[in-house]
KOLDRENSE-809267 format. One record per residue (C-alpha): x negated, y negated, z negated; residue in three letters; residue number from 1. Coordinates in Angstrom, 3 decimals. Each point is the difference from the previous one (the first is absolute). Example, Ala and Ser with C-alpha at 12.3 -4.5 7.8 and 13.67 -1.06 7.14 Angstrom:
residues 2
((-12.300; 4.500; -7.800); 'ALA'; 1)
((-1.370; -3.440; 0.660); 'SER'; 2)
//
This chain:
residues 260
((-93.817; -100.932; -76.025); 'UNK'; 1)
((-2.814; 2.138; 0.640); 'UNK'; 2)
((-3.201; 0.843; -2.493); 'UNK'; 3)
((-3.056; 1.493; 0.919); 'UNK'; 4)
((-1.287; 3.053; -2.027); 'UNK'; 5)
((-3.453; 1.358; 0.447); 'UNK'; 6)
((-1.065; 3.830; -1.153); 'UNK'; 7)
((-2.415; 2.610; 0.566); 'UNK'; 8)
((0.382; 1.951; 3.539); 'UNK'; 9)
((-0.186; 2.782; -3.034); 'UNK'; 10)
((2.481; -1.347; -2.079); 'UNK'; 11)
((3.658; 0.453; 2.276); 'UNK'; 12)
((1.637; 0.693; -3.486); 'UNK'; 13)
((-0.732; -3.576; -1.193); 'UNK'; 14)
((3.032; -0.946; 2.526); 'UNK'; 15)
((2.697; 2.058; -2.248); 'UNK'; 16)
((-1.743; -1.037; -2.832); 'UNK'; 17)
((0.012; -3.187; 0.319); 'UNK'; 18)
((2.959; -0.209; 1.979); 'UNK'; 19)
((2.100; 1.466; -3.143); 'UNK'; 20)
((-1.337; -2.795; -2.081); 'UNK'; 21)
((1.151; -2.620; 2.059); 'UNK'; 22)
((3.294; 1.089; 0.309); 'UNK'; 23)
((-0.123; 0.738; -4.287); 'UNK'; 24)
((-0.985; -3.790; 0.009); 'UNK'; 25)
((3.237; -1.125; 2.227); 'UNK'; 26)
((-1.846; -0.335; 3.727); 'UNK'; 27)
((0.819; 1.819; 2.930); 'UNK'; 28)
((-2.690; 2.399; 1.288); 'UNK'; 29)
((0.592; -0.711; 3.301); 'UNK'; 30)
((-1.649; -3.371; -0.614); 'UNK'; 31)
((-3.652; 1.951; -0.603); 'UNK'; 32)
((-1.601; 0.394; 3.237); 'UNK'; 33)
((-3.197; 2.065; -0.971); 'UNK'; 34)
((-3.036; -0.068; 2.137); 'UNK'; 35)
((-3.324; 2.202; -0.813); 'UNK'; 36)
((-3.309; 0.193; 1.998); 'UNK'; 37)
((0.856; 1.887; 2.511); 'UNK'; 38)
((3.158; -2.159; 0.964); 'UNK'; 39)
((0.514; -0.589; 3.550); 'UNK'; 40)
((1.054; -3.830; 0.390); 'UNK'; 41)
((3.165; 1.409; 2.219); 'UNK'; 42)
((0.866; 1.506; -2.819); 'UNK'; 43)
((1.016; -3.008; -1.545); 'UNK'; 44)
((3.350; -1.791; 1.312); 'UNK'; 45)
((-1.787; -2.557; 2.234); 'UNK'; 46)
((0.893; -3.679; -0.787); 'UNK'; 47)
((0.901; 1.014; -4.073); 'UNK'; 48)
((-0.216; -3.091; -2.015); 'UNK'; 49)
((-1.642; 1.569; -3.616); 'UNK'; 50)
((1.286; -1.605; -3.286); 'UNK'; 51)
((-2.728; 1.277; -1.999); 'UNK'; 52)
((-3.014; 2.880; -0.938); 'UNK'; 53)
((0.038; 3.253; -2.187); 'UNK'; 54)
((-3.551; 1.538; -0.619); 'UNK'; 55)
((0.611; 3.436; -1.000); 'UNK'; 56)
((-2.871; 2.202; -1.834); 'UNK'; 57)
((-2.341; 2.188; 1.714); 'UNK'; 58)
((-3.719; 0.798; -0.022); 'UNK'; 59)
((-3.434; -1.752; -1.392); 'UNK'; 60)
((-0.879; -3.014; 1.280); 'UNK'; 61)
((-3.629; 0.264; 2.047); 'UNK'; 62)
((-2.267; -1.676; -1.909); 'UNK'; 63)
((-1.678; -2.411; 2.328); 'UNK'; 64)
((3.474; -1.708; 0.414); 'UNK'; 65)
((-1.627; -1.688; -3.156); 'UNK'; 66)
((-3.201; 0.278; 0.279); 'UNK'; 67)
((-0.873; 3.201; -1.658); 'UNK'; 68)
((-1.669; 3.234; 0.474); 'UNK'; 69)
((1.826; 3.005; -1.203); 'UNK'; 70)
((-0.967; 1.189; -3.457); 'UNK'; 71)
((-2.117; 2.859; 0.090); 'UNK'; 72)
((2.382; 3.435; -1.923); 'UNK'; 73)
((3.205; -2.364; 1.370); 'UNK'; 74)
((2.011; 2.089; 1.514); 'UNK'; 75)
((1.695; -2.563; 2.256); 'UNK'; 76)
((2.839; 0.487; 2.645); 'UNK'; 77)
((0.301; -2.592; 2.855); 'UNK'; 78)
((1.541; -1.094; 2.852); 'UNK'; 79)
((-1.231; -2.289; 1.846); 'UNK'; 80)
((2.912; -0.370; 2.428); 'UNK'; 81)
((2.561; -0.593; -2.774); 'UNK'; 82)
((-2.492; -2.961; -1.127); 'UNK'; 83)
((0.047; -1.332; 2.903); 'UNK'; 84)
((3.675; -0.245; 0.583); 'UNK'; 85)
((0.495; -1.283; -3.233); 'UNK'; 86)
((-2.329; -2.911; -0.297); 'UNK'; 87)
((0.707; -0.620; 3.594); 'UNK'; 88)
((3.916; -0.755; -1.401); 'UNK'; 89)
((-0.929; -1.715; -2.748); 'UNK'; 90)
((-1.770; -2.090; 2.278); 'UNK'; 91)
((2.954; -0.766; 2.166); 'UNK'; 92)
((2.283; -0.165; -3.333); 'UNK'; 93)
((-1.804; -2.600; -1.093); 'UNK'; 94)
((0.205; -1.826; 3.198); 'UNK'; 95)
((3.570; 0.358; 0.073); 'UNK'; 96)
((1.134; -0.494; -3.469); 'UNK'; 97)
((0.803; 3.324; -0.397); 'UNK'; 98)
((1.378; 1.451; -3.872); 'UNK'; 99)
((-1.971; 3.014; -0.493); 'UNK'; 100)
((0.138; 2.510; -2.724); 'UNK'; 101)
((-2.903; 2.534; -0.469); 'UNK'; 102)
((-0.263; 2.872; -1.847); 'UNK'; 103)
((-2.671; 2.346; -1.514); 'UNK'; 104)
((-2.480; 0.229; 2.862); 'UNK'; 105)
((2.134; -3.170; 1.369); 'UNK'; 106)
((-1.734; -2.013; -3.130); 'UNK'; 107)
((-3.375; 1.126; 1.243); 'UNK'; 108)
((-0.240; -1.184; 3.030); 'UNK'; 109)
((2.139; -3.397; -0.741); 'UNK'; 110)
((-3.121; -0.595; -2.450); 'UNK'; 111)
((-2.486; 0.621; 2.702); 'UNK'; 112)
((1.683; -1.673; 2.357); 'UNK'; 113)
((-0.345; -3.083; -2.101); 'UNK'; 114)
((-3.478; 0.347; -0.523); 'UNK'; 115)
((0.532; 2.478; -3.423); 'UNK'; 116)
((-2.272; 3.293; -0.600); 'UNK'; 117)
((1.069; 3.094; -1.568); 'UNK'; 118)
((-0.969; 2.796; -2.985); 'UNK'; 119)
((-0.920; 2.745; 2.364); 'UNK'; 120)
((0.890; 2.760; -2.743); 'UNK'; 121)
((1.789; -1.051; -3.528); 'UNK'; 122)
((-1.494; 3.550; -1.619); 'UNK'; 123)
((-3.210; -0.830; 0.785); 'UNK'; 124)
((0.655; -3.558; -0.987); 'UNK'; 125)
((0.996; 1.303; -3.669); 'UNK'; 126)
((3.712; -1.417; 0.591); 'UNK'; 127)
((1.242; 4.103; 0.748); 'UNK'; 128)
((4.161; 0.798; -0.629); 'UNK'; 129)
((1.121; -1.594; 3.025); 'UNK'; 130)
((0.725; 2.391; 2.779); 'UNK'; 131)
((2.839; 1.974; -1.168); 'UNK'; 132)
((0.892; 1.539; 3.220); 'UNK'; 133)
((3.129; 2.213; -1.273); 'UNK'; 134)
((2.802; -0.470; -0.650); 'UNK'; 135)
((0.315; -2.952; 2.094); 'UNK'; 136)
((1.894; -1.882; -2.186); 'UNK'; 137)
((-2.213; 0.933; -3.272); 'UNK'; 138)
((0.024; -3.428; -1.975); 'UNK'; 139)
((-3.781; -0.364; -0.791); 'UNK'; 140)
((-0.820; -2.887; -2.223); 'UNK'; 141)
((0.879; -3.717; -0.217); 'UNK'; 142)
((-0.488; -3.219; 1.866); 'UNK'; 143)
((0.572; -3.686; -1.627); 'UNK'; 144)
((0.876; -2.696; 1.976); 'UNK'; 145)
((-2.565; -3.164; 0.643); 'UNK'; 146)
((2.498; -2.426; 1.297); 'UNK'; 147)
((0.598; -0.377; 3.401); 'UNK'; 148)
((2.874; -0.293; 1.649); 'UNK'; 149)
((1.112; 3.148; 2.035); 'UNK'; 150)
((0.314; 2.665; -2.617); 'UNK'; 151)
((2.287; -2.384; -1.884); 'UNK'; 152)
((2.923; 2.668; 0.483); 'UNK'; 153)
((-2.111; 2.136; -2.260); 'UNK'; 154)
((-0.709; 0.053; -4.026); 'UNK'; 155)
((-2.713; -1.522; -1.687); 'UNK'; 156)
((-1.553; 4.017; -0.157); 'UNK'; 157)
((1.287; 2.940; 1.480); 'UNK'; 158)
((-1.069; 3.593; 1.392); 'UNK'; 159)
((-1.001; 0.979; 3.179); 'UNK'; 160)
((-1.336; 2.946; 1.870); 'UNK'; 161)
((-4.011; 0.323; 1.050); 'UNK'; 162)
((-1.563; 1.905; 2.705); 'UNK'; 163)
((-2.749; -1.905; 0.893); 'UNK'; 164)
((-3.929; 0.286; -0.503); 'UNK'; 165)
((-0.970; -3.092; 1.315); 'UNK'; 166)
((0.843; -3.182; -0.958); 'UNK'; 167)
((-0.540; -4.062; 0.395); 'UNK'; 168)
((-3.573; -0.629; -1.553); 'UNK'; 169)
((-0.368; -3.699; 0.962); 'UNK'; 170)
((3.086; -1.783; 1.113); 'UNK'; 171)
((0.649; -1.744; 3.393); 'UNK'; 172)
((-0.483; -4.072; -0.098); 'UNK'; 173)
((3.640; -0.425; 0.620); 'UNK'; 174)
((1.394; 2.179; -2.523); 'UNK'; 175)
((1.147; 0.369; -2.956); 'UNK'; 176)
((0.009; 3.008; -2.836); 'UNK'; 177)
((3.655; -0.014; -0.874); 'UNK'; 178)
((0.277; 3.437; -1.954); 'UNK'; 179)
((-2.420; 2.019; -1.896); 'UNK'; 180)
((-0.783; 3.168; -1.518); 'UNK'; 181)
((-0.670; 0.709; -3.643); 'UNK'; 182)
((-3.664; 0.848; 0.938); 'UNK'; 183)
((-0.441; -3.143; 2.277); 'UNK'; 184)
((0.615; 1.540; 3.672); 'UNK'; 185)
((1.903; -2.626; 1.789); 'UNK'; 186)
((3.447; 1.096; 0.982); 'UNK'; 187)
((1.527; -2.599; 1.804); 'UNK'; 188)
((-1.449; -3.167; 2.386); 'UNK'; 189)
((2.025; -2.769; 1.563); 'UNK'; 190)
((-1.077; -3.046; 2.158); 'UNK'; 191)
((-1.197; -2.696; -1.677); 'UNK'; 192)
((2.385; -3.248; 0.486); 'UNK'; 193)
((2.191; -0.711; 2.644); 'UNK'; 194)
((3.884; 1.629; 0.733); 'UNK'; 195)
((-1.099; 2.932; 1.871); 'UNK'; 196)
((1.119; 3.303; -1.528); 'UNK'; 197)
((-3.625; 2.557; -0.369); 'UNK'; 198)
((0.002; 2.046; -2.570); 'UNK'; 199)
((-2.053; 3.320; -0.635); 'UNK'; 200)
((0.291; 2.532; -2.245); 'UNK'; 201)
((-1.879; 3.006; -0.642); 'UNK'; 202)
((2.483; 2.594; -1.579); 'UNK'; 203)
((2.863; 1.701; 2.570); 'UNK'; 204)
((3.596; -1.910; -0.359); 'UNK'; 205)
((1.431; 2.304; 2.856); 'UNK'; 206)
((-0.172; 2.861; -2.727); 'UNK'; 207)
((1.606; -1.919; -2.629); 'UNK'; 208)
((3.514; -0.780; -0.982); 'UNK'; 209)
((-0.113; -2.061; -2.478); 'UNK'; 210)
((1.232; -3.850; 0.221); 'UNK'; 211)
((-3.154; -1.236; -0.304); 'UNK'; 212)
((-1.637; 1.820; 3.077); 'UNK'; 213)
((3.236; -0.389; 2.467); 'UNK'; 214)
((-0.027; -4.094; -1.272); 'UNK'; 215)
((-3.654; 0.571; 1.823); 'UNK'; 216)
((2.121; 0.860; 3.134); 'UNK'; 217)
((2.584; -2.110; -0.341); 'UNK'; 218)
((-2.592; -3.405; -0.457); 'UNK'; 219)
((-1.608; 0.982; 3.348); 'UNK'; 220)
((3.069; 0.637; 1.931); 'UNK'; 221)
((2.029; -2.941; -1.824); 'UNK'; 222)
((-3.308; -2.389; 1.349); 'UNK'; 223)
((0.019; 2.004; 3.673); 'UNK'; 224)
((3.727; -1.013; 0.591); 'UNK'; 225)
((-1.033; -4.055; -0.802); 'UNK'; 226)
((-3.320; 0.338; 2.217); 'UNK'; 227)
((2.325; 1.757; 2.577); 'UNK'; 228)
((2.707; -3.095; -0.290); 'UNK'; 229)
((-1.944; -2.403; -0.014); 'UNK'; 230)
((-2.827; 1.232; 2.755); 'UNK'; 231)
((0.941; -2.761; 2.660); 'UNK'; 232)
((0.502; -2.931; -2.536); 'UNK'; 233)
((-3.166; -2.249; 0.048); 'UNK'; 234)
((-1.682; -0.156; -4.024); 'UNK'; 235)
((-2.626; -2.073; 0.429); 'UNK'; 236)
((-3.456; 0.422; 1.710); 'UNK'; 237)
((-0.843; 3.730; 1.287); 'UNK'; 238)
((-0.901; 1.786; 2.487); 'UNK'; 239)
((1.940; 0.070; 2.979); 'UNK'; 240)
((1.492; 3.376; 0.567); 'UNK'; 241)
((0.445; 1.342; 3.296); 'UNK'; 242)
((2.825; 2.580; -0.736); 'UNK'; 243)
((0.077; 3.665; 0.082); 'UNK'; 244)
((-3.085; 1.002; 1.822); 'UNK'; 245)
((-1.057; 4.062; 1.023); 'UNK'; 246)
((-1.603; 1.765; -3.636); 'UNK'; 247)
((-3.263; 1.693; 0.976); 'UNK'; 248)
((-1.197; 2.967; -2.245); 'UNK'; 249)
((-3.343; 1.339; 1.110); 'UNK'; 250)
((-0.221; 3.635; 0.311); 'UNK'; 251)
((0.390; 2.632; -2.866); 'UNK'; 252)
((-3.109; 1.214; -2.102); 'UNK'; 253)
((0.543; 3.607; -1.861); 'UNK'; 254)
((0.214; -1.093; -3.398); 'UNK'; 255)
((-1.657; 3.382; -1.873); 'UNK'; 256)
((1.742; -0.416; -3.279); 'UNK'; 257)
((2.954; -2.517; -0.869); 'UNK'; 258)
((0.567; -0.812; -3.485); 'UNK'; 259)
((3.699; 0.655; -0.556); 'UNK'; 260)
//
């Protein structure tokens, strides 16, 4: 079983990052096969069957992926070749059935790709205290859970770590806000209806060790392995995959300023 990751071409260190979580959480990191912009298909074993997507974090998502100007005195950090990669999976996730887990800047773009828009700058936005860039593993503030079903591993309210200053503003047609913050901020999306596993969350699990963050882990992978055994048996209508098929990344753009 094989999953797709997706980073920055300026984030290499998100492969022992999250590549220590995953093992914390009981997978095998060989089973992450991580792919970034500037990813040459050959790269990738030809003919791997994937089992599922990991969004990892990474920059600011350019604003006219939903229809917005940048905010004038925003400073804002794109790259545009990481959007494109990533929506471009989503897209073939969704065609495929794929689980997929996002995280942080992962969150972002899931909600855009569905149609969501985003807070360009939560300071600005008078929601401030939620990029805490050191340590890593700094437990910020709360989130409650709103139902759903893929964070049931977790408690009702827990901690989790923030280093983001963007977040969803208005949510995707298809989702679902499934954990919040004490000042409103949505922490957590998941697809509405259906059996696929989607979740999003905006706080960093790969820095955490508590149960609660390597249950995020061990959801995704647990619904990976079923997607992966089950891949060939008919559910239903769909639509019709043709197999493994070459990835295509697009070339690399210099991204000035990645949010860590």
């Amino acid at each position: 079983m094989k999953i797709l990751v997706t980073r920055s071409d300026r984030r290499p260190f998100e492969v022992d990052r999250f590549g220590a979580a995953w093992r914390r959480a009981g997978g095998d990191p060989a089973e992450l096969v991580f792919v970034a912009p500037s990813t040459k298909p050959e790269e990738v074993p030809a003919g791997t069957a994937f089992a599922g997507l990991l969004l990892t974090g990474g920059p600011d998502v350019e604003p006219a992926r939903y229809g917005a100007e940048p905010e004038a005195g925003v400073e804002l950090h794109t790259d545009p070749a990481r959007d494109t990669l990533d929506l471009a999976l989503l897209s073939r996730a969704e065609r495929q059935r794929w689980p997929v887990l996002a995280v942080c800047y992962g969150v972002q773009i899931f909600n855009v790709f569905h149609g969501g828009t985003l807070v360009q700058d939560l300071d600005r936005a008078g929601r401030g205290g939620h990029r805490v860039p050191e340590p890593k593993d700094h437990l910020a503030h709360t989130v409650k859970r709103r139902g759903g079903r893929w964070l049931a591993g977790c408690p009702d309210e827990f901690w989790v770590n923030s280093r983001h200053h963007q977040a969803i503003e208005y949510l995707g047609e298809a989702l679902d806000p499934v954990a919040v913050a004490p000042d409103g901020v949505i922490e957590a999306v998941e697809l509405r209806g259906g059996d696929r596993f989607a979740l999003g969350v905006q706080w960093h699990p790969e820095n955490l060790t508590q149960p609660e963050h390597l249950a995020v882990f061990r959801a995704f992978r647990s619904a990976c392995v079923a997607a992966f055994g089950t891949r060939d048996v008919p559910s239903g209508p769909r639509t019709p995959d043709p197999g493994p098929r070459p990835l295509r990344f697009g070339t690399r753009t210099p991204d000035p300023g990645a949010l860590s």
